[in-house]
C-alpha positions in Angstrom: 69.1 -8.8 35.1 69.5 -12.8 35.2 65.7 -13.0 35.8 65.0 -10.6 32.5 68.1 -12.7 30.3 66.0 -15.8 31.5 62.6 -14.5 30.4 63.8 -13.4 26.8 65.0 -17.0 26.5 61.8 -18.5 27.5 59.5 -16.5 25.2 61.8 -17.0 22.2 61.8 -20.7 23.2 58.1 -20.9 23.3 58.0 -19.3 19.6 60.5 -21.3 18.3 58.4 -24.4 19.1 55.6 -23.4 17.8 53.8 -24.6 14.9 55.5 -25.2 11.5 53.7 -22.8 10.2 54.3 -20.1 12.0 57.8 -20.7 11.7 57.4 -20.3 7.9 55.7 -16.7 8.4 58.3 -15.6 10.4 60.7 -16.7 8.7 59.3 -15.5 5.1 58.7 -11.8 6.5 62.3 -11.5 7.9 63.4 -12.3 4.3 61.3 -10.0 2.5 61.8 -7.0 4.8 65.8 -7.6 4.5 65.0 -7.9 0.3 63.4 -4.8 0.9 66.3 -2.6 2.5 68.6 -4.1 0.7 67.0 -3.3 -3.0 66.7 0.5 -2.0 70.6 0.9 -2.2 71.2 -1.4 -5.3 71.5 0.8 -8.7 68.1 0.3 -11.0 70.2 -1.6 -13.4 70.6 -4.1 -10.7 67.3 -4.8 -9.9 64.9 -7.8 -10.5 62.0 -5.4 -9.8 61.4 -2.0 -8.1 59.9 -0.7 -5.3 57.2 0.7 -7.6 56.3 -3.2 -8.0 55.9 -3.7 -4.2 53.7 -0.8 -4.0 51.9 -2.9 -7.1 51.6 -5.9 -5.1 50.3 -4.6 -1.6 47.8 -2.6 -4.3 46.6 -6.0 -5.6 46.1 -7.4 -1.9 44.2 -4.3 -0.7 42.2 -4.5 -3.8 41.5 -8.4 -3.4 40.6 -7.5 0.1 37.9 -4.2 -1.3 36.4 -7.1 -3.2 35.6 -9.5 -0.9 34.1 -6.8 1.2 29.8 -7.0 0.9 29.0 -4.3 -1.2 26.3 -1.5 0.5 22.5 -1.6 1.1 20.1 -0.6 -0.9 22.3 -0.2 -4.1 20.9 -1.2 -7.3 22.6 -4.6 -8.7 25.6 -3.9 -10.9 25.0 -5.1 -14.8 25.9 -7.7 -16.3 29.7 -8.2 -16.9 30.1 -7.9 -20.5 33.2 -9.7 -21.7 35.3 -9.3 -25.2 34.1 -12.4 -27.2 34.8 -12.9 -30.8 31.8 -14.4 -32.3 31.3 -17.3 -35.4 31.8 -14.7 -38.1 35.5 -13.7 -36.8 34.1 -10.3 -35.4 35.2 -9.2 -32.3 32.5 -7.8 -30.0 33.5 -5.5 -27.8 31.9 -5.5 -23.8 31.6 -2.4 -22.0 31.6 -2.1 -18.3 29.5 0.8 -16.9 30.4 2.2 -13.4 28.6 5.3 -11.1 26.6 7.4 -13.0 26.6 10.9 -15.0 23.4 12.4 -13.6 21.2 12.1 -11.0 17.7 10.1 -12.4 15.1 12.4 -10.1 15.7 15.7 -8.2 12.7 16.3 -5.9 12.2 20.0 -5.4 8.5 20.3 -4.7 4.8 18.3 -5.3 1.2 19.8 -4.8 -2.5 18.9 -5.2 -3.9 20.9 -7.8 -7.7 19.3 -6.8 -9.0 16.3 -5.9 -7.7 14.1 -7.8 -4.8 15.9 -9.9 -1.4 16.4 -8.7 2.1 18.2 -9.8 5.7 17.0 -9.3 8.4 19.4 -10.2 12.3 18.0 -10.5 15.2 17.7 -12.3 16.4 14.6 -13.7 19.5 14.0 -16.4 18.8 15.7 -19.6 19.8 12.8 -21.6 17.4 10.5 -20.3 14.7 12.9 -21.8 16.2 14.3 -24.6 17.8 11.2 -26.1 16.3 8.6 -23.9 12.9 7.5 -22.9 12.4 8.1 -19.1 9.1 7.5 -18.0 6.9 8.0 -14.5 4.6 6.6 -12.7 2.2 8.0 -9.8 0.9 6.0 -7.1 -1.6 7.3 -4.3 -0.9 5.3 -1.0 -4.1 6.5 1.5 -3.8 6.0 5.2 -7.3 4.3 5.5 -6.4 1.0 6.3 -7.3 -1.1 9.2 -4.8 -3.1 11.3 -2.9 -5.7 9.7 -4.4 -4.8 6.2 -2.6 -3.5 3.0 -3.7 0.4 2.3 -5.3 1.0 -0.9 -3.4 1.8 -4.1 -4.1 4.0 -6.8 -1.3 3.9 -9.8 -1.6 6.4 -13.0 0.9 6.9 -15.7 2.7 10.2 -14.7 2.1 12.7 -17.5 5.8 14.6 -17.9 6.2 18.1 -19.4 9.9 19.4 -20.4 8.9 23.1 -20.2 13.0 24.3 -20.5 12.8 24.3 -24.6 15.8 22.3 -24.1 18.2 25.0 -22.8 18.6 22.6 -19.6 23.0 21.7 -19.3 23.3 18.6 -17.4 19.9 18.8 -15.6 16.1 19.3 -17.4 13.4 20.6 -15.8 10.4 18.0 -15.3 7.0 18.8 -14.3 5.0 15.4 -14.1 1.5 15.7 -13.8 -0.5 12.9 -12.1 -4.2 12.5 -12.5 -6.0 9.9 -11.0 -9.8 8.5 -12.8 -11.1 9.5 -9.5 -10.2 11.7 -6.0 -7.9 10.4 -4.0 -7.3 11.8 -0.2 -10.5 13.4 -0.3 -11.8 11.9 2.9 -8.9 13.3 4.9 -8.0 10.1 6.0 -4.1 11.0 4.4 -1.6 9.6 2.2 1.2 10.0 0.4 1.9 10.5 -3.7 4.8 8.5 -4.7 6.5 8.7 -7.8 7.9 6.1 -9.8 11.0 7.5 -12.2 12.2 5.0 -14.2 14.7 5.5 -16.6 13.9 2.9 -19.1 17.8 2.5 -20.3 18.2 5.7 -21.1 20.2 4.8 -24.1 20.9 1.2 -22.4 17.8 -0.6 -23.6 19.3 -3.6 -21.6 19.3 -1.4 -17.9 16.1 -0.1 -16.3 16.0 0.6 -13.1 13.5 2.3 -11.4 13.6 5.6 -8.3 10.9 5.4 -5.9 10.7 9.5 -4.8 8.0 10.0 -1.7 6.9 13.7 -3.3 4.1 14.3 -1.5 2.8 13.4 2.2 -0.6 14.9 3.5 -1.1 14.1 7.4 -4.8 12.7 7.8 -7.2 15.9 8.0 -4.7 18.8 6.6 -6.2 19.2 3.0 -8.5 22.4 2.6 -10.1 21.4 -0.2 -12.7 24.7 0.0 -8.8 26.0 -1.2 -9.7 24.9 -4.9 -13.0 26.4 -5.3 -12.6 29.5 -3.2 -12.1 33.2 -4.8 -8.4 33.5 -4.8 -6.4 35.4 -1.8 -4.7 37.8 -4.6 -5.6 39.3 -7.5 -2.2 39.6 -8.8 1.0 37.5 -7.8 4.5 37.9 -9.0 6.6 34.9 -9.6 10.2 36.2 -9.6 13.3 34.3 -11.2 16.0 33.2 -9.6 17.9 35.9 -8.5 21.9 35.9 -8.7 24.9 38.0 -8.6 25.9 41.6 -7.2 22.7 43.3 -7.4 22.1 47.5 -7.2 20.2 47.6 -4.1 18.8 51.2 -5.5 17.1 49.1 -8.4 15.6 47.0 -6.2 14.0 49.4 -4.2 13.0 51.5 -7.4 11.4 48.2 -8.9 9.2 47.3 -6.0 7.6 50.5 -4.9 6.9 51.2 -8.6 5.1 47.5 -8.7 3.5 47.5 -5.1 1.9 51.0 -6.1 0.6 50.0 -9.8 -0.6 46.4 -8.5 -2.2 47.2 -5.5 -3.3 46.4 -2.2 -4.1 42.7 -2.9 -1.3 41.9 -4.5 1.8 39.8 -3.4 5.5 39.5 -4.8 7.5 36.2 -4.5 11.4 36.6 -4.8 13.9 34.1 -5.3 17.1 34.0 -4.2 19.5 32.6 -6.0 22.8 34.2 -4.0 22.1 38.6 -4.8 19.8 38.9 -2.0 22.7 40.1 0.2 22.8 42.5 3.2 22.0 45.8 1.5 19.4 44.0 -0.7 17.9 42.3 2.2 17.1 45.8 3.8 15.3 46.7 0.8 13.1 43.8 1.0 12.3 44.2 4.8 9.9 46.6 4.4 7.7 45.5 1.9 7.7 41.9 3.7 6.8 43.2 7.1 4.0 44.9 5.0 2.6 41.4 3.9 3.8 42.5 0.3 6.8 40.5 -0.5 8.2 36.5 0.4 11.5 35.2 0.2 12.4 32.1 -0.9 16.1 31.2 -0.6 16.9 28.6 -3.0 20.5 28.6 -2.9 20.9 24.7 -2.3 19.8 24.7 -6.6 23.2 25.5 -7.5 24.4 21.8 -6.7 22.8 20.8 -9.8 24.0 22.2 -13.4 20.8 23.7 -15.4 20.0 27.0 -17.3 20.2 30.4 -15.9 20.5 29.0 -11.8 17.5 26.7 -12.5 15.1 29.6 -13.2 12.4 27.3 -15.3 12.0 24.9 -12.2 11.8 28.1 -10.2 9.0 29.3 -12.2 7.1 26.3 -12.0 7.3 25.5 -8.4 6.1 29.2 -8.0 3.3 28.7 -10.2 2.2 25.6 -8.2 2.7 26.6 -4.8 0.2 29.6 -5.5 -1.8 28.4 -8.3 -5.3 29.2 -6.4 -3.7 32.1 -4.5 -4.0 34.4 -7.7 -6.3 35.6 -10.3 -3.1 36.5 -12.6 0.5 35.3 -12.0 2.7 37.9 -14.0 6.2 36.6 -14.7 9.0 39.4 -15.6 12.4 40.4 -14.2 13.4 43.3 -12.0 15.0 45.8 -14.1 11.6 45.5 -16.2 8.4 47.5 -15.4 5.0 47.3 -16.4 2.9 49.8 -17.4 -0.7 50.6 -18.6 -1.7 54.2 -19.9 -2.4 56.6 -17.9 -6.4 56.3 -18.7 -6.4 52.5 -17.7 -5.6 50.4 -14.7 -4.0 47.1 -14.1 -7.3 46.4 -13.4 -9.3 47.6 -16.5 -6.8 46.0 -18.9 -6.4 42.4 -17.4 -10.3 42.6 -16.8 -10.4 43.5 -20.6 -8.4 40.0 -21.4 -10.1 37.7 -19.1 -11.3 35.5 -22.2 -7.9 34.6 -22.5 -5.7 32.1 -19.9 -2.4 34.3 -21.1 -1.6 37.4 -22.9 2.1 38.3 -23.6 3.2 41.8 -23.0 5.1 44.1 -25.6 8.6 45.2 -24.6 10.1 48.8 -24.6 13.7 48.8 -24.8 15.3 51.4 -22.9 19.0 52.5 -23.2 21.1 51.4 -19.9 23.5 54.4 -20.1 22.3 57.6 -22.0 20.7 60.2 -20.2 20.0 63.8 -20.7 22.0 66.6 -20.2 20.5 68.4 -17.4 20.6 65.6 -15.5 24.2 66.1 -15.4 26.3 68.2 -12.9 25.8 66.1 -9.9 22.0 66.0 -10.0 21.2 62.5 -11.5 22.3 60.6 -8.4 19.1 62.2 -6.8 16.9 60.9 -9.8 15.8 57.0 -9.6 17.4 54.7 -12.6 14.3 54.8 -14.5 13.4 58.9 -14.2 16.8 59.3 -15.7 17.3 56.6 -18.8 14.7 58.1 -21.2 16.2 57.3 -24.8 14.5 54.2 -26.1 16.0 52.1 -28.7 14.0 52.2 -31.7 15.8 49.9 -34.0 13.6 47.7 -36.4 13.8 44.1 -38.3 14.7 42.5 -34.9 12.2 40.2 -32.2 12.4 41.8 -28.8 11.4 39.3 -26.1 7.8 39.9 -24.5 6.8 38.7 -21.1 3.7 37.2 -19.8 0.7 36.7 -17.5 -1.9 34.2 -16.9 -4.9 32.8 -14.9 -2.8 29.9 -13.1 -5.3 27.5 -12.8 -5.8 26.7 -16.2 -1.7 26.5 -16.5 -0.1 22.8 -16.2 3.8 24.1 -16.8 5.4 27.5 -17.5 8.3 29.1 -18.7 10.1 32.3 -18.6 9.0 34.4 -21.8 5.5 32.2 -22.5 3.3 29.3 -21.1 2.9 26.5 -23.4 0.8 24.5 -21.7 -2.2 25.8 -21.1 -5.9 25.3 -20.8 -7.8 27.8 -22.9 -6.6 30.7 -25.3 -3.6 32.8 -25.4 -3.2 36.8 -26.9 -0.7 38.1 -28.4 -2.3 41.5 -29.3 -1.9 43.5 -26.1 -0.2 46.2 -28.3 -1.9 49.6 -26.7 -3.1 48.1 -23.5 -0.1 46.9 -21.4 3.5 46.9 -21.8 7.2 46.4 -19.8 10.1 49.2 -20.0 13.5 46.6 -20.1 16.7 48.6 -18.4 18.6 45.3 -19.4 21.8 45.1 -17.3 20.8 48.0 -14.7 19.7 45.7 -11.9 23.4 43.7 -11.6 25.2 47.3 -11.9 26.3 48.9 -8.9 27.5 51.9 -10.5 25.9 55.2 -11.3 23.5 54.1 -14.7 24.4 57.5 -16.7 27.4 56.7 -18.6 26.8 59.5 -21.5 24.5 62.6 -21.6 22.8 64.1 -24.6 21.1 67.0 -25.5 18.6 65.6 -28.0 15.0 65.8 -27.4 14.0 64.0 -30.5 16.1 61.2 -32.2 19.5 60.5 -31.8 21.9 57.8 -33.0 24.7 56.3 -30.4 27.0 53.6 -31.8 25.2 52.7 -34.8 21.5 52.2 -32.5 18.9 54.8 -33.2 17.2 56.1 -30.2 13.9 58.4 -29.6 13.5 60.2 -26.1 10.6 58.5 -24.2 10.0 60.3 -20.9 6.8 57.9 -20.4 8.8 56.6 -16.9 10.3 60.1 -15.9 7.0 61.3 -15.3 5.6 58.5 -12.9 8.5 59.1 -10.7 7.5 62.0 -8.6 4.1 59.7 -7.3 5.9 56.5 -7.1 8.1 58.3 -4.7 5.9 59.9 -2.4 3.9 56.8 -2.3 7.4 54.7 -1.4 7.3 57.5 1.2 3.6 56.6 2.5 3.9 53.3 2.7 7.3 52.5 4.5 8.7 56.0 5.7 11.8 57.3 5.1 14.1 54.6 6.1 14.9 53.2 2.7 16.2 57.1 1.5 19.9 56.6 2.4 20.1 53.6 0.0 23.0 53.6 -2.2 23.6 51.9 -5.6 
């Protein structure tokens, strides 16, 4: 104990005669930690300043310290610090200190050659800095063919940007950038890489530009096919699905792609998207018809990070039409609770050969009620009968534009949309009137429920809330060989599936 009561008087010795200084730090944190308790059990009244001022204080220290930390790599410079001044004529000009940002300026999502010397870039980027601002692009081709020590060549073009949403875009548009260079580039197969250059020119800051280099595009030396651009296509027909979302009817599913593999054909091929409805049940419906070859998957659930129209279906639509441009004679773009359909006389065939003049035709729609059926469908037998053999009353109602959808020969496209292209090579038809046209069962496809909802007798005309309606058994009577061709194709193994 005598050793341990000497000790403690040595080490406080030691600190006592220590510097001046730290004296004074000792001596001035004692104080303010005794200030401290003590100001907790004064009354407010009583107080110089509150403990609400301390937490002010060690604030102001941890934010002096945050300040004098280096700021991170590879961040853009901050602006210039813009300070209130008030100028000769006694107005007061205001400065304005931006911070972070609203938008991102470039969302890659996909690039592709479209020849030997074209290529496509499809994003998003920050609506404002299109629709308001003046965001611009560049494209540079960096090849592989350099030597040691030497600088690879360069190829810059001005990017060629197409906004192919119409606008509808929220916080994100849709930007396809098309980059064509005076000559091929990668051709050789010695390789490269397309880089593009987003800059955003202000966008509504004419005194801020700053500039995204995005690598879009790599091609490893000796991996372009470029027999790929001149060669017949693989399909003649390829569906471009949008994206797909929500609590889909498995049952509608199914009815929508045996009807569609049967009346396209052999060499055709369907490209879903899924948005977040391809669940379980809907994932065995598609199983099938992709071990068959008919049918790819695409999940593109990561789109949801970034707010656009309808789950980003327009930069959906456009990466589809890139990714298979010279995969397909004609790229048909519709949704699942619409089917096509030619008279009985003609083919898919006969009728698109009929319009090959033209790079699109649009394609007449037949709107179908989604809940009358007919009365002898009733009495427990409609849940035998697919959704389209049972919804036969048509909406007939005139003075109003019905939405048509659309095919075309993608390699004369540059950017599409989800009713019509507008930005195409060559002309476009209207007048299919006759030839082709879609059934719509608008709302059947994200309702799990039985479709009948009320049954009439009428074999004629009818009127139901206000809507007149004429009884069009055109889809009722394809049902019997769409089924036993489902049947051919796949087996029964689909024939348990509910709604």
């Amino acid at each position: 104990m005598v050793k341990e009561e000497r000790e403690k008087r040595m080490f406080v010795g030691v600190a006592w005669n220590c510097a001046a200084e730290l004296k004074f730090l000792i001596t001035a944190l004692l104080f303010v930690c005794s200030l401290a308790t003590v100001l907790q059990f004064l009354p407010s009244r009583f107080s110089l300043f509150s403990s609400a001022d301390l937490r002010l204080c060690v604030s102001n220290v941890s934010a002096a310290a945050a300040e004098a930390a280096p700021p991170p790599e590879n961040t853009p410079p901050p602006p210039p610090d813009q300070q209130d001044e008030v100028l000769e004529s006694g107005v007061m000009k205001r400065g304005f200190k931006p911070y972070g940002a609203a938008a991102y300026n470039f969302v890659l999502m996909s690039a592709y050659r479209g020849g030997l010397s074209t290529f496509a870039v499809m994003g998003l980027s920050s609506k404002p800095l299109h629709v308001f601002g003046k965001a611009s692009y560049q494209c540079q081709w960096v090849s592989h063919n350099a030597t040691a020590g030497e600088q690879p060549p360069i190829a810059t073009v001005t990017g060629i940007k197409i906004l192919p949403d119409w606008g509808y875009g929220h916080v994100y548009t849709v930007v396809v950038v098309n980059c064509t260079f005076p000559s091929p580039v990668g051709h050789d197969g010695s390789g490269g890489k397309l880089l593009l250059l987003a800059s955003t020119n202000g966008g509504g800051d004419r005194n801020l530009n700053l500039t995204d280099i995005v690598e879009a595009l790599i091609e490893p030396p000796g991996s372009v096919n470029l027999s790929l651009y001149t060669s017949p296509p693989k399909y003649d027909y390829l569906y471009c699905g949008s994206s797909l979302y929500g609590n889909l009817s498995p049952e509608r599913v199914r009815e929508w792609l045996a009807y569609h593999v049967r009346l396209f054909g052999e060499r055709s091929h369907f490209v879903i998207h899924d948005a977040g409805g391809v669940y379980a049940p809907v994932m065995e419906v598609l199983r099938p018809w992709i071990e068959k070859g008919y049918v790819t998957l695409h999940d593109i659930r990561d789109q949801e990070r970034f707010d656009g129209y309808y789950h980003n279906q327009f930069l959906i639509v456009n990466d589809c039409l890139h990714r298979y441009k010279f995969d397909a004679k004609w790229m048909f773009f519709f949704d699942v609770d619409e089917f096509i359909f030619v008279p009985r006389k003609s083919t898919i065939k006969s009728v698109t050969d009929s319009l090959s003049d033209y790079t699109q035709f649009t394609i007449e729609q037949m709107t179908m009620s989604n809940k009358l059926c007919l009365s002898e469908d009733a009495a427990g037998k409609s849940f035998r009968k697919w959704g389209f053999e049972k919804l036969v009353y048509r909406d007939v109602k005139t003075g109003i534009r019905r939405d048509r959808k659309y095919a075309v020969q993608p390699r004369n496209v540059f950017a599409t949309g989800v009713h019509m292209s507008q930005n195409t090579a060559g002309k476009t038809t209207h007048k299919t009137e006759g030839r082709i046209k879609y059934y719509h069962y608008h709302g059947t496809i994200s309702d799990r429920r039985e479709p009948c909802r009320q049954f009439l007798n009428a074999t004629t005309t009818t009127t139901v809330d206000g809507i007149p309606y004429i009884m069009d058994t055109t889809m009722r009577g394809v049902a019997p060989s769409v089924k036993r061709f489902e049947l051919k194709m796949i087996g029964p193994r689909l024939q348990r599936t509910r709604q």
